[in-house]
N, C-alpha and C positions, 0 to 999 in steps of 0.2 A: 668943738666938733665931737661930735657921739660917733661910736661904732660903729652903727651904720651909713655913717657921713664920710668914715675911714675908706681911700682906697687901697687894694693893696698892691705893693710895688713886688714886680719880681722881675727878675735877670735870666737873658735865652745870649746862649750862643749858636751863633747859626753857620752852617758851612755852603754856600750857594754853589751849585756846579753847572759847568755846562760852560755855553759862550757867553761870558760875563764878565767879559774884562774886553777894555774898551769899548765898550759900548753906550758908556755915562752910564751904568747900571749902577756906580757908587755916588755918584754926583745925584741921580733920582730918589736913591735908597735915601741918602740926609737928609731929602727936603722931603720925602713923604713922613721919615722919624720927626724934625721940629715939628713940620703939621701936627703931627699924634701926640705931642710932649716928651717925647722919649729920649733920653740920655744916650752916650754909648759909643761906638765906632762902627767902622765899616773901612777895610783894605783889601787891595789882591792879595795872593799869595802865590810863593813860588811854582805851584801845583798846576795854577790856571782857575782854582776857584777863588771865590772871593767870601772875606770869614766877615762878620757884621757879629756885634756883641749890643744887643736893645734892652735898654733898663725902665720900667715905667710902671703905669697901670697894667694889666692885664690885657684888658680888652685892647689898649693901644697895641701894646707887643705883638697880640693873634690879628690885630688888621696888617700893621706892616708885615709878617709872616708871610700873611693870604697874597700879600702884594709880591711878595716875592719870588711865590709862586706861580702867580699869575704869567708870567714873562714877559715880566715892563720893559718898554722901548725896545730895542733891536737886539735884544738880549735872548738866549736861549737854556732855559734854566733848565736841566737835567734833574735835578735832586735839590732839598733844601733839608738838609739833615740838622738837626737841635740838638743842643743841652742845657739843662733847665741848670742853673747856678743860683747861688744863696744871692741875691741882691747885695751892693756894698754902697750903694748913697755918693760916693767917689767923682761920680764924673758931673761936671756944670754944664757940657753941651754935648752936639754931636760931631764926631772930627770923620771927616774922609784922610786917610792915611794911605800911602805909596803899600 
């Protein structure tokens, strides 16, 4: 594979707000990441938002983002705030976590 056959992998941690918990908004969130290829997680948290960590190509990463923003299923997303992280190769799938 030459350089330009190379994708590049990078790591977003994402913080979703709003009404996004119970609403299979993590259950949707996994199976649009396998779709795209992408590694990683996605859990509520204490807060009421719900944190998702996506590892992959690029371009997969900024389409599940856009999806997240979007306000998939009965969900009502407020904010989708990022942080771009060093990629680590670490994860083999995508886990939905309590």
């Amino acid at each position: 594979m030459n350089k330009e056959q190379q994708v590049e992998a990078v790591r977003i941690r994402a913080t979703i707000t709003g009404g996004v918990q119970g609403v299979n908004f993590r259950a949707g969130c996994r199976e649009q990441a396998v779709q795209n290829g992408l590694t990683g997680l996605v859990r509520n948290s204490a807060d009421g938002s719900v944190e998702a960590v996506f590892e992959g190509p690029r371009d997969s990463v900024q389409r599940l983002l856009a999806w997240c923003e979007r306000r998939p299923s009965a969900a009502r997303v407020s904010e989708v705030a990022t942080q771009w992280e060093k990629p680590t190769g670490e994860d083999t799938g995508f886990d939905v976590r309590r």
